[in-house]
BAFI-3210 file (N, C-alpha, C; in Angstrom, 3 decimals, decimal comma, padded with zeros to 6 digits):
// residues 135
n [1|2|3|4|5|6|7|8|9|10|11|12|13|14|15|16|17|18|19|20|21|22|23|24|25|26|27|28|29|30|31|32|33|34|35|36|37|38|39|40|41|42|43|44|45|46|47|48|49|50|51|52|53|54|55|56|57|58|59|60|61|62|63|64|65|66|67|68|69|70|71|72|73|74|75|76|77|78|79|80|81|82|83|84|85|86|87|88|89|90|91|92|93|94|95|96|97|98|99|100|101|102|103|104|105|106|107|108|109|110|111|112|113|114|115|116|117|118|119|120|121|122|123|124|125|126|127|128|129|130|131|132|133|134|135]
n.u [094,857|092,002|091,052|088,958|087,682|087,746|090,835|091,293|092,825|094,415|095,270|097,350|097,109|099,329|099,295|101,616|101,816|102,965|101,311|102,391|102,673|103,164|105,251|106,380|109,086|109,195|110,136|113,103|112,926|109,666|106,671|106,927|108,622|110,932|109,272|107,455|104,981|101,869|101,866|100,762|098,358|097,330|093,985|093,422|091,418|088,615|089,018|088,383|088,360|089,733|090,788|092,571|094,411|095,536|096,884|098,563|099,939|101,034|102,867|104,660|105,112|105,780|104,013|101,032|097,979|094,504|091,233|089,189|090,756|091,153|089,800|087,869|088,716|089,162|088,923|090,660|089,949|092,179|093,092|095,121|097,678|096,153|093,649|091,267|092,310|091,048|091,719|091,609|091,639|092,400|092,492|095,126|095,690|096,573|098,344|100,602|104,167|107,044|107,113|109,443|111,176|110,598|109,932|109,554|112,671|112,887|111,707|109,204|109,188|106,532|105,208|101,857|101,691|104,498|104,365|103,744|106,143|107,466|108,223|105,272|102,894|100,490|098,004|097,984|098,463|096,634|095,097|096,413|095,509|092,693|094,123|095,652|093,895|092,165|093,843]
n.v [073,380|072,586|073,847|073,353|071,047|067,517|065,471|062,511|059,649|056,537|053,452|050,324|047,301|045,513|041,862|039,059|035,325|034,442|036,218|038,335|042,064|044,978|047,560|050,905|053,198|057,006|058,735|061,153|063,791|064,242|065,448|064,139|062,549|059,895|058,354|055,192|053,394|052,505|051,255|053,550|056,035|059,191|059,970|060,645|063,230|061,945|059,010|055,899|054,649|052,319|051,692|053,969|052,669|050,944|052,156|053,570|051,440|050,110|051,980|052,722|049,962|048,186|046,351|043,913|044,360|043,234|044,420|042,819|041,622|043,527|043,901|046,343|047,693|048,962|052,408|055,988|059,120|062,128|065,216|067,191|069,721|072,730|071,038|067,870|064,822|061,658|058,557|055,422|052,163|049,265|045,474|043,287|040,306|038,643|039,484|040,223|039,910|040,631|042,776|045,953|048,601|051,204|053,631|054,284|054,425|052,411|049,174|047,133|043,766|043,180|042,136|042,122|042,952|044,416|046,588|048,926|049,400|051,131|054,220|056,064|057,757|059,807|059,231|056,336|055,185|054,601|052,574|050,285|047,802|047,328|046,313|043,996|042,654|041,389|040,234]
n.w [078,989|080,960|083,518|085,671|084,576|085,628|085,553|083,646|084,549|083,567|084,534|085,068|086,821|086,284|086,636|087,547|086,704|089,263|091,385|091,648|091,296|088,657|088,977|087,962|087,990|088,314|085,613|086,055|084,689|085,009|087,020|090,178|090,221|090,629|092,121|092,800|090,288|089,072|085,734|083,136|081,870|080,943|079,856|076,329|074,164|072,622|073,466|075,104|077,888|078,150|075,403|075,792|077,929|076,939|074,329|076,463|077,557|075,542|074,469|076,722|078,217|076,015|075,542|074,437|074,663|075,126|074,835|075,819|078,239|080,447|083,328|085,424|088,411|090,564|092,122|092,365|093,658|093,714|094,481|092,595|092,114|090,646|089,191|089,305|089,746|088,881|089,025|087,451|087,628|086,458|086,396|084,746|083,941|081,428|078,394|075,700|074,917|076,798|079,415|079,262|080,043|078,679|078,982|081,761|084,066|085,477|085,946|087,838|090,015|092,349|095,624|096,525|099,575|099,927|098,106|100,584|101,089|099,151|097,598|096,638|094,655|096,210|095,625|094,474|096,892|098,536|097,100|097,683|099,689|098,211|096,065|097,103|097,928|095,182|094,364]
ca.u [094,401|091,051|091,076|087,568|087,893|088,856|091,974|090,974|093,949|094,289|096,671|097,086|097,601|099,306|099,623|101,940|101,657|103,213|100,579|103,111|102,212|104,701|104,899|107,488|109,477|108,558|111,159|113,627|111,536|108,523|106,443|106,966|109,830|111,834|107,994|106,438|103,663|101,137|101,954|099,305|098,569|095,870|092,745|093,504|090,186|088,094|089,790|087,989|089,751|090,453|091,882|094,087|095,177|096,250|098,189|099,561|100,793|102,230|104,016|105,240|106,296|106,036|103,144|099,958|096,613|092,877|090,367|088,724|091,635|091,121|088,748|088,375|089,310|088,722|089,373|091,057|090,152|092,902|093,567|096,233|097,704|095,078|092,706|091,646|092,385|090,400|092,588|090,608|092,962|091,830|093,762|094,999|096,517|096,907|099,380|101,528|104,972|107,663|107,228|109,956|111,171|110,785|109,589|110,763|113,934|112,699|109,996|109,624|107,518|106,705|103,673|100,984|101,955|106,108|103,989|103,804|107,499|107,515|107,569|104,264|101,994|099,529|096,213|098,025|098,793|095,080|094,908|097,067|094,823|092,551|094,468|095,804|092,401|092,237|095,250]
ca.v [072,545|072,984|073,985|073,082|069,402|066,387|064,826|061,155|058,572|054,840|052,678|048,674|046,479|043,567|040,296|037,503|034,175|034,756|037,195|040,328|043,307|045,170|048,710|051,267|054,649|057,672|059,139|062,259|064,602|064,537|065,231|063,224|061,995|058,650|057,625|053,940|053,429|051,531|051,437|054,206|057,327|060,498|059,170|061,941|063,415|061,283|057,534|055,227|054,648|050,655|052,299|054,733|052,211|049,485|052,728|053,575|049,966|049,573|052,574|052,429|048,937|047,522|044,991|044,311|043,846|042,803|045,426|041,670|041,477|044,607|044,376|047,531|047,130|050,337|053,688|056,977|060,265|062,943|066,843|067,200|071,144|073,318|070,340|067,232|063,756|060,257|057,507|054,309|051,178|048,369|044,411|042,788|039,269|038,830|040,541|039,613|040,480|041,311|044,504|046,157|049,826|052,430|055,668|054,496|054,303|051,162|048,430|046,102|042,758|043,236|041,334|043,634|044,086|045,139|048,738|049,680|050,224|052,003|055,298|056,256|059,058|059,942|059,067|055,237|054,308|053,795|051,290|049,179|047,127|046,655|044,970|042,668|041,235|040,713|039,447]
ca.w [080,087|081,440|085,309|085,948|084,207|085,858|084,682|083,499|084,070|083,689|084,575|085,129|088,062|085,684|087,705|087,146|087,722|091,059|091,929|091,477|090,506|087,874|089,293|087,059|088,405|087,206|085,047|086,653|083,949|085,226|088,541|091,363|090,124|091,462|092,799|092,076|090,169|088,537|084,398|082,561|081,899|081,002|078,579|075,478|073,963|071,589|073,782|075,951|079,405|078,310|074,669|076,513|078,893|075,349|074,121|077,104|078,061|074,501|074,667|078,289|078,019|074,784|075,063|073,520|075,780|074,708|075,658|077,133|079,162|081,237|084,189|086,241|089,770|091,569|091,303|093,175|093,611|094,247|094,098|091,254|091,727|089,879|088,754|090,257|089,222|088,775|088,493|086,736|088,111|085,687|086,998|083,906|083,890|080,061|077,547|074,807|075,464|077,744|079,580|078,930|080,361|077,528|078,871|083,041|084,295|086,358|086,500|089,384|090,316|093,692|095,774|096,908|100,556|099,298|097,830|101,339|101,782|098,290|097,462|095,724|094,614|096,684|094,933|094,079|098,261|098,727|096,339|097,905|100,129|097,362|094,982|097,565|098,065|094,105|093,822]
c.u [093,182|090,822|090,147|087,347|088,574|089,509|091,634|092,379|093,664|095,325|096,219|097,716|097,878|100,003|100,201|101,432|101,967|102,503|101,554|102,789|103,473|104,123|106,575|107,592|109,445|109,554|111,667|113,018|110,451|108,110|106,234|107,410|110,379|110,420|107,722|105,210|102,877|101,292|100,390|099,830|096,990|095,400|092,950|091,783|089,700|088,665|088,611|088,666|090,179|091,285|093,068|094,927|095,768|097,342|099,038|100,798|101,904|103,087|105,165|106,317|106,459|105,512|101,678|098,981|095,607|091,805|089,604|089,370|091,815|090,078|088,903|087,883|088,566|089,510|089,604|090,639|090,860|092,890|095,256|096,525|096,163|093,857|092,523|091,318|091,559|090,939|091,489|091,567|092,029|093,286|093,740|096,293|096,831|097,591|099,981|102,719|105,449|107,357|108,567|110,038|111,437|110,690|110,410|111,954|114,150|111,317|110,704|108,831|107,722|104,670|103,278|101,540|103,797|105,603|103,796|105,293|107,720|107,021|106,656|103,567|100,952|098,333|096,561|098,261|097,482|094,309|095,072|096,041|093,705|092,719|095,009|094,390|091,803|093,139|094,981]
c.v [073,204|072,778|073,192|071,450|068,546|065,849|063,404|060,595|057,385|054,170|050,996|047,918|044,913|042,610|039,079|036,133|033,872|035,191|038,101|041,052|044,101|046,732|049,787|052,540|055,620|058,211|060,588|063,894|064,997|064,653|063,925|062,156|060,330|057,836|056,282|054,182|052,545|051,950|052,103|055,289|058,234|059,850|060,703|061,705|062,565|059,247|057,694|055,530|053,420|051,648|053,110|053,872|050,904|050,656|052,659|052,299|049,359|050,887|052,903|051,022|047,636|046,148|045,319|043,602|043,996|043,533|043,972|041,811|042,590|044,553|045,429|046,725|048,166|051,580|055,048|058,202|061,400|064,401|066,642|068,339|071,797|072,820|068,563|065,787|062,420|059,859|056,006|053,510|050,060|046,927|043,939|041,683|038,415|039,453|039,520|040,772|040,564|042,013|045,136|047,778|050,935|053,425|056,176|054,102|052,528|050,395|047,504|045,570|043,038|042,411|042,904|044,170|045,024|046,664|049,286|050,069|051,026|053,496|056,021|057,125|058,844|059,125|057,228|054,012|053,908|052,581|049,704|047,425|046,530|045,316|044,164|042,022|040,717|040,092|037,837]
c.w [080,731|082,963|085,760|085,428|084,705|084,924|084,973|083,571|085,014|084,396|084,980|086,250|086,501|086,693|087,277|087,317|088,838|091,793|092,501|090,796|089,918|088,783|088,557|087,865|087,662|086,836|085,590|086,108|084,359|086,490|089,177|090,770|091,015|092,240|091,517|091,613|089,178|086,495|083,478|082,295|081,566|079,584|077,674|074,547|072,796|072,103|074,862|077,247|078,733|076,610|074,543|077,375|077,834|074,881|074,939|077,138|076,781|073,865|075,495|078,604|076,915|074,907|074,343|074,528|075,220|075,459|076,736|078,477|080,447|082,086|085,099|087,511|091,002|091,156|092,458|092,581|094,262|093,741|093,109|090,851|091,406|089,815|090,040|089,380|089,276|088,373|088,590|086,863|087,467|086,453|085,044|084,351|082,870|079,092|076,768|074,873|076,581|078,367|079,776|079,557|079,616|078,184|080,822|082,861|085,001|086,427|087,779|089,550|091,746|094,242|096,665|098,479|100,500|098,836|098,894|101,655|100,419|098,348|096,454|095,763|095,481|096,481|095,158|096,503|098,704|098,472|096,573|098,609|099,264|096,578|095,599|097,644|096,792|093,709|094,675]
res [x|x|x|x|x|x|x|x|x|x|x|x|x|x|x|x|x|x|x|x|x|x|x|x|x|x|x|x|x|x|x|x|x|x|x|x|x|x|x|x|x|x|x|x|x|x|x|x|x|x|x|x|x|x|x|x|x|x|x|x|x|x|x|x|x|x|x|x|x|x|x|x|x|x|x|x|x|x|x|x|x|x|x|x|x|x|x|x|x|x|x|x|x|x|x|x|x|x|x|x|x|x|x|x|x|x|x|x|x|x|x|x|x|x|x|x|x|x|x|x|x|x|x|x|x|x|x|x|x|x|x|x|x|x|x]
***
């Protein structure tokens, strides 16, 4: 891990036809645990951000998304221990498939102002206001 390198990660505001956003818990494994959050993860070397964020999403919850289908939205910058993070929040309201909870313990539709009573990482509570005004 390179100290000195920001850590690239994606993730997806997907939007129903309701205008809910899916938001998944992070598994007891990993940091910051039992927290909500937006379905993604870290861009690995030689990936796009929209190609890391098609793996992620079809390993996370077992759909399939159209690099079209990805518009970026906005984007966070946080301290992350050691290094410091850029999170790339792309909206997508397209997919094939279910989503489905492979890797969390929990997904959840919720409308944008419901993520203020959630408990969420740092970097992703900023966001919030945002994506209500795209939504």
């Amino acid at each position: 891990m390179d100290k000195g390198k920001p850590l690239i990660v994606v993730a997806a505001a997907l939007i129903d036809g309701a205008g809910r956003l899916l938001v998944q818990q992070r598994p007891a494994d990993k940091a910051m645990a039992g927290l909500w959050e937006f379905p993604g993860g870290k861009v690995e070397a030689g990936e796009t951000p929209e190609g890391a964020l098609i793996r992620e999403l079809r390993e996370e919850l077992g759909i399939d998304v159209e690099k079209a289908c990805l518009a970026p939205a906005c984007f966070a910058s946080e301290p992350l221990g050691e290094r410091h993070m850029i999170l790339l929040v792309y909206i997508c309201r397209k997919w094939r498939g279910i989503p489905q909870a492979i890797e969390a313990p929990a997904l959840r539709w919720v409308r944008p102002i419901e993520l203020h009573n959630l408990p969420m990482p740092p970097a992703d509570k900023p966001l919030i206001g945002l994506l209500d005004a795209l939504v």
